[in-house]
N, C-alpha and C positions, 0 to 999 in steps of 0.2 A: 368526435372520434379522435381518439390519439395514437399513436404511432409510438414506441418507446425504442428507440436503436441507439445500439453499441454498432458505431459507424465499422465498414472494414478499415483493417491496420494498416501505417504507412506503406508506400511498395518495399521490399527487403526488407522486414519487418516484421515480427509479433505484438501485439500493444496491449500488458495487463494492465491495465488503469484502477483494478483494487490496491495493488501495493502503493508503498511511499505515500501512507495517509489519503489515501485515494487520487495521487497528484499522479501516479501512473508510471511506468517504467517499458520502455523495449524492447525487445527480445532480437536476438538474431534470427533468422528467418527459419533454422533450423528446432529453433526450441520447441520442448515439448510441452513449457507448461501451459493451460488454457484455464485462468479463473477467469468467473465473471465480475464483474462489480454488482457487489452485493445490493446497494442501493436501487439499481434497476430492477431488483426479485422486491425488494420495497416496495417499488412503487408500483409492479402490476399488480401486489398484494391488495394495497390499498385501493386502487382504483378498482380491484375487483369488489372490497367490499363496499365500496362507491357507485356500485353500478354504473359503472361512464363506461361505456364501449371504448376496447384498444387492442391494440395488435405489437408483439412483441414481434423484432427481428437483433437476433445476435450474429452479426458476423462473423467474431471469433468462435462461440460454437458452433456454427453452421456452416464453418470454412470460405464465406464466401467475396467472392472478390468483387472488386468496383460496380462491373458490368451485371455479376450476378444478381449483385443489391440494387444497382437501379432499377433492372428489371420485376424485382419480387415489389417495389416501391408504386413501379407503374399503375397498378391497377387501384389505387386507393384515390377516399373521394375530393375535390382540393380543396375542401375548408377542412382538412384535418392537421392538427396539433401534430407537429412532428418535435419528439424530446430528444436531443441528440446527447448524449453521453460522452461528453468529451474529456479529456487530461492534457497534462502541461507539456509532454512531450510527443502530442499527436493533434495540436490546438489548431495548427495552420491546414495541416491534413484534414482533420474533419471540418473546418471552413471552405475549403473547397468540394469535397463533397457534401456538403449543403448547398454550395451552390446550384451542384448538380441537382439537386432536391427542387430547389429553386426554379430553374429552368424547365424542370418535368409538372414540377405545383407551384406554380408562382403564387396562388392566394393561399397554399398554407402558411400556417405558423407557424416558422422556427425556435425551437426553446432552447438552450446551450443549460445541462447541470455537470455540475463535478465539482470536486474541490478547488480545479483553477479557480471556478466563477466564485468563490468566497471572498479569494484571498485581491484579485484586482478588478473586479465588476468594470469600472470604469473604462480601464484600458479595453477590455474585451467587448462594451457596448460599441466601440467605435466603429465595430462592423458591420455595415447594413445588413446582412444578411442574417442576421442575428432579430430576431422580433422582441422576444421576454429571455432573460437570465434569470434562473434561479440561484440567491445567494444563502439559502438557507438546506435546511434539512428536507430534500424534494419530496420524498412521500409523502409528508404533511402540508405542503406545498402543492405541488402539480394538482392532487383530485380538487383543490379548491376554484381552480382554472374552470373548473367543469360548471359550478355549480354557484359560484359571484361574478358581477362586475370587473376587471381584469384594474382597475382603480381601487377595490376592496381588499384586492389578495396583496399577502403582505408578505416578502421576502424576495420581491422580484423589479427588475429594470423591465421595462419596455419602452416601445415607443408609440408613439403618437401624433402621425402628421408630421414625422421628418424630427420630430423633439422627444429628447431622452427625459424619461421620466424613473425616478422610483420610490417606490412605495418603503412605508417603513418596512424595520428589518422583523423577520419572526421569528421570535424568542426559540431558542431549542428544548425540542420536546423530552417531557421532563420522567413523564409513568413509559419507560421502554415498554415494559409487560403486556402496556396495553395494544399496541402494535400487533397487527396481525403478524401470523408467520410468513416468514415469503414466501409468494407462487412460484414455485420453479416448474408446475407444469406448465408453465407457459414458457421454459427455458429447455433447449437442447443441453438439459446437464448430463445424457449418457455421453456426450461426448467433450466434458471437461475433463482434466485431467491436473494433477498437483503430483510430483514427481518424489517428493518428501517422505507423503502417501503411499508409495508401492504401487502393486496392480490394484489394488482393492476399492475396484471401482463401481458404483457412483461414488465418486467425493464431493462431497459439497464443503460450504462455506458456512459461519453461523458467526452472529455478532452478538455475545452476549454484555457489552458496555462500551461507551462511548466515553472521548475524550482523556485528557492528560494533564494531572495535576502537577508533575514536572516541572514542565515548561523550558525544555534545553532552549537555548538561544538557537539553533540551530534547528528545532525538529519541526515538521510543517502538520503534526497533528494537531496541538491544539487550535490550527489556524483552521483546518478543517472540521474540527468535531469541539473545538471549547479546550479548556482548561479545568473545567469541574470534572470530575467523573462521576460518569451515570450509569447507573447498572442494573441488571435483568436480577430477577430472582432463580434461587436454585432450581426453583420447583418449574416454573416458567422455562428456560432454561431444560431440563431435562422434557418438558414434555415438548418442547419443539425437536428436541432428539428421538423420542419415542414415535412423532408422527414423521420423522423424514427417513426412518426406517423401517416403519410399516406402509408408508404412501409412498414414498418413491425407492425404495430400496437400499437406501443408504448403507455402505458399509466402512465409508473413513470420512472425517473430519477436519479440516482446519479453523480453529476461532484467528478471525481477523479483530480480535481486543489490540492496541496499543499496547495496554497494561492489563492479562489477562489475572495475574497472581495477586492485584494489586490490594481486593478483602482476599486473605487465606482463610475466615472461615468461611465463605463464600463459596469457594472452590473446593472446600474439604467438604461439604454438604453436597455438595450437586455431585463430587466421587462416589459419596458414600450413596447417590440416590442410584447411579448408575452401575455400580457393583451388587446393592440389594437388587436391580432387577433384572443382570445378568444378560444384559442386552452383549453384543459382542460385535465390537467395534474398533478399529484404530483412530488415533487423531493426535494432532497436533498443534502448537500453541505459539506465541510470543509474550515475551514477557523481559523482567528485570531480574539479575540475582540477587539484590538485597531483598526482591517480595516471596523471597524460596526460603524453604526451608528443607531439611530432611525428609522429617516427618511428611509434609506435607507431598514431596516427589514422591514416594513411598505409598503414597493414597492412591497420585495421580497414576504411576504404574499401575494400581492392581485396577484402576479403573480404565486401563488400556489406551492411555498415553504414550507415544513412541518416541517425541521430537518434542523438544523445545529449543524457540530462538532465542538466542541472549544478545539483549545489547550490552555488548559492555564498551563500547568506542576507543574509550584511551585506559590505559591504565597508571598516569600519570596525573597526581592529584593536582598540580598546579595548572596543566591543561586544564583538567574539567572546569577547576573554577570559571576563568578566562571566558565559558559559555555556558556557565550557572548549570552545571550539569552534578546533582549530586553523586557524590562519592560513595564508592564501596570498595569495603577494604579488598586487597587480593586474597587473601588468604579465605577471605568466606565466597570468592567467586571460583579457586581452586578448590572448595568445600565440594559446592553446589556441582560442578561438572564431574567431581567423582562419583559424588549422591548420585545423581543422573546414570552415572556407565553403572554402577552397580544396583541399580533397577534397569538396566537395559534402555533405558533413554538415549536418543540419540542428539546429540547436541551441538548446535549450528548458531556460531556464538561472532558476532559482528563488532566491525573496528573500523576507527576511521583515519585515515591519513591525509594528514595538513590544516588541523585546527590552531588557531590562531594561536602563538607562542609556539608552535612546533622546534625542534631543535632536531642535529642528527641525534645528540642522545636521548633524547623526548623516543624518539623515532626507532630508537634502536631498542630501545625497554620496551616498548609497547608490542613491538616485531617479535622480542626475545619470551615475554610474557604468554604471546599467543602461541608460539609455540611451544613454550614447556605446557601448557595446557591443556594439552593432550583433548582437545575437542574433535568430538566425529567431522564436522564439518569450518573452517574461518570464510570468511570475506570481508577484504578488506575494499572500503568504498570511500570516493575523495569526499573533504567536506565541501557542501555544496550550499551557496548559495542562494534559499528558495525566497521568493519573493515575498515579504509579509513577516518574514522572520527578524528579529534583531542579530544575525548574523549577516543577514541582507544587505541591513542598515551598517553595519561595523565593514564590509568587503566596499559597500558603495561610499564610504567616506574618506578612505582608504584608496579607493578608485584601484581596488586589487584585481574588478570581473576584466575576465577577457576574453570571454565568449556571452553571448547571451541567446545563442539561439536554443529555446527551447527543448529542441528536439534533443539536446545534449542538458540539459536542466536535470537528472535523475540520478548524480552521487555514481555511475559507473563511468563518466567522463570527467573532463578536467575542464571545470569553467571561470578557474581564476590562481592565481597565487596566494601566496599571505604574506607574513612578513617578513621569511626567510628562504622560502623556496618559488622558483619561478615553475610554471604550468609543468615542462620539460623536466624537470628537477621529479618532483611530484611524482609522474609518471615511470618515471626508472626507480621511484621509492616501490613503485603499487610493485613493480617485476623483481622487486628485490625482498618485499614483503613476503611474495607469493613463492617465492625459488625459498627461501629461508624455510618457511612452515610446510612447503609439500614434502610428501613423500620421498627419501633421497632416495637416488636411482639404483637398484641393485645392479650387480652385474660386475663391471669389467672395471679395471683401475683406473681407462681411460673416462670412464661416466662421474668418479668420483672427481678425479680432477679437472673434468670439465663445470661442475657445480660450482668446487671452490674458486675457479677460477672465473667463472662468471660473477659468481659473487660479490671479487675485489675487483671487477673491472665496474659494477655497479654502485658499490661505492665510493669509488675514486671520481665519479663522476657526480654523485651526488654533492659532493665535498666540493664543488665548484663553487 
């Protein structure tokens, strides 16, 4: 029997562990968004076509809290496989509610998956409580638990009489298509919600390719899903849209792709499948603006696209080099977000502030850039040092980190310096980033000169 939970969220806390490469991010307790991690709809997939008995519990869709979850825990039998779905900024938190687990089923199995357990296995076996880690791609993982020798299954740490063992690693699975689609009847998704989306709900999630042929020094994808890219077919691909509209009622979308644009005919084929069949749907995407084109937004519109995310981080070509990030001109990422507003696309286009080589004038182009760019939505997020990455390596030799607690590990905190701005610095950059690109305040003369004048008190401090 398995157990497959998405533990409850820190206290004062929301915890999506789909975003940041599935490394996970916190919400303030108020938020609205609720996705799930898509790997956990994986894997009761597969285990359903595995015939292994298991019992999903999502806390985040299910609202439930510590108390609530233990008691829904209670009654299961104690040789059951308990998979706990953990992320880097809720690792400690769901270690102690294992404990709790622990304590109510001491001869279960504890299994720890997520992108944390790729990127440091070892650090994270060191906790007893922890039985098997999966370090691979769990779906194809976990049902094997069911049906080998626990010395056979290949992509996991366990232990053994107090000694850490692990098996080799297992290769990532390579025919996406052939993966079943996920069970989400076995998920509370009437009551997810993705805020990007609108009311048009159910929203679900859909993963049509894995991995990132990039490779920013900086981005914790390829650490989790590879550096090749693998990808679903059109046709495959629309018919997992055509059954999560007629079996669960789907009426909007997010593809959780890294790089969803990254074939354009790819994605012009699966528009055109979806326009020939006049299905009627919103959704939403992530992607790069050099993999856009016109034409191609132009498709994505009629096939009822609303959002796309851009990364575009810096817009200083010497920056990008500095973390092997390639370049794209401005003028074709000013291209792309007009293409976009004039297909009615709404565009939610990401920056980073304090990448190595930073300057105030680095800082102030990139600032200046995002706001003449007239995007529906900016966010501007520090660079963050994830573990496994060679930006990791460049902050750790550097001895630039100044935080390391996890729970602040997620690009909306400040967990170190670089080589020209201190933690403090950084953070009066993020309120100076943020007061430059919003909306200036209408009204009274006093609101105007209160702007500007915050403005020069932010920079005269940055200038420290």
């Amino acid at each position: 029997m398995f157990l497959i939970v998405n533990p409850p969220s820190p206290p004062g806390y929301i915890a999506n562990k789909d975003v940041m490469g599935g490394l996970g991010q916190l919400y303030g307790p108020d938020a609205k968004t609720r996705i799930p991690p898509i790997d956990m709809v994986y894997v009761a997939a597969c285990l359903k076509n595995n015939k292994t008995p298991f019992t999903v519990i999502d806390c985040l869709g299910d609202d439930l809290s510590l108390s609530d979850f233990l008691k829904k825990v209670g009654g299961f039998r104690p040789e059951t496989f308990i998979a706990v779905r953990t992320s880097m900024p809720t690792f400690a938190w769901d270690l102690k509610v294992s404990e709790h687990l622990k304590e109510i089923m001491p001869e279960a199995k504890i299994i720890f998956f997520g992108s944390v357990c790729n990127i440091f296995p070892d650090d994270l076996m060191q906790y007893d409580v922890i039985d098997i880690l999966v370090t691979g791609e769990v779906e194809v993982i976990l049902p094997c638990l069911a049906t080998q020798p626990i010395d056979q299954v290949e992509g996991i740490y366990y232990r053994k009489k107090g000694t850490i063992l692990k098996n080799p690693d297992k290769a990532f699975f390579e025919n996406l298509d052939a993966l079943p689609f996920p069970a989400w009847e076995f998920f509370p998704y009437q009551n997810y919600f993705i805020p990007d989306l609108g009311d048009a709900n159910p929203a679900l999630t859909i993963q049509t390719s894995r991995g990132c042929p990039f490779n920013c020094d900086y981005c914790p994808y390829p650490l989790a899903q590879g550096n090749r890219w693998r990808s679903r077919t059109p046709e495959n691909i629309f018919a997992e849209i055509e059954y999560l509209i007629k079996r669960h009622g789907m009426r909007s979308l997010l593809f959780r792709d890294p790089e969803f644009t990254l074939d354009q005919d790819r994605i012009h084929r699966l528009c055109d499948l979806i326009i020939s069949s006049q299905l009627q749907f919103w959704w939403r995407c992530e992607t790069r603006p050099d993999t856009l084109s016109e034409n191609l937004i132009q498709k994505m519109a009629q096939a009822g696209c609303i959002g796309i995310n851009l990364g575009i981080e810096h817009v200083n070509k010497s920056i990008l080099a500095r973390v092997k990030r390639k370049p794209v001109h401005p003028d074709h990422i000013v291209k792309i977000v007009q293409a976009c507003a004039q297909n009615k696309i709404a565009t939610f286009c990401f920056f980073i502030i304090g990448l190595p080589g930073e300057t105030i004038s680095t800082f102030i182009q990139n600032v200046d850039f995002a706001k003449e760019l007239n995007a529906d939505r900016l966010q501007f997020t520090f660079a963050t040092p994830y573990p496994g990455t060679q930006f990791h390596q460049w902050a750790v030799n550097n001895k630039y980190i100044t935080e390391t607690n996890w729970q602040h590990t997620d690009g909306l905190n400040v967990v170190m310096r670089n080589d020209s701005f201190l933690p403090f610095q950084l953070k009066l950059m993020h309120k100076y980033a943020n007061l430059v690109c919003s909306k200036p305040l209408k009204g009274t003369l006093f609101n105007t000169f209160l702007n500007k004048f915050t403005e020069l008190i932010l920079k005269f401090f940055i200038r420290i």
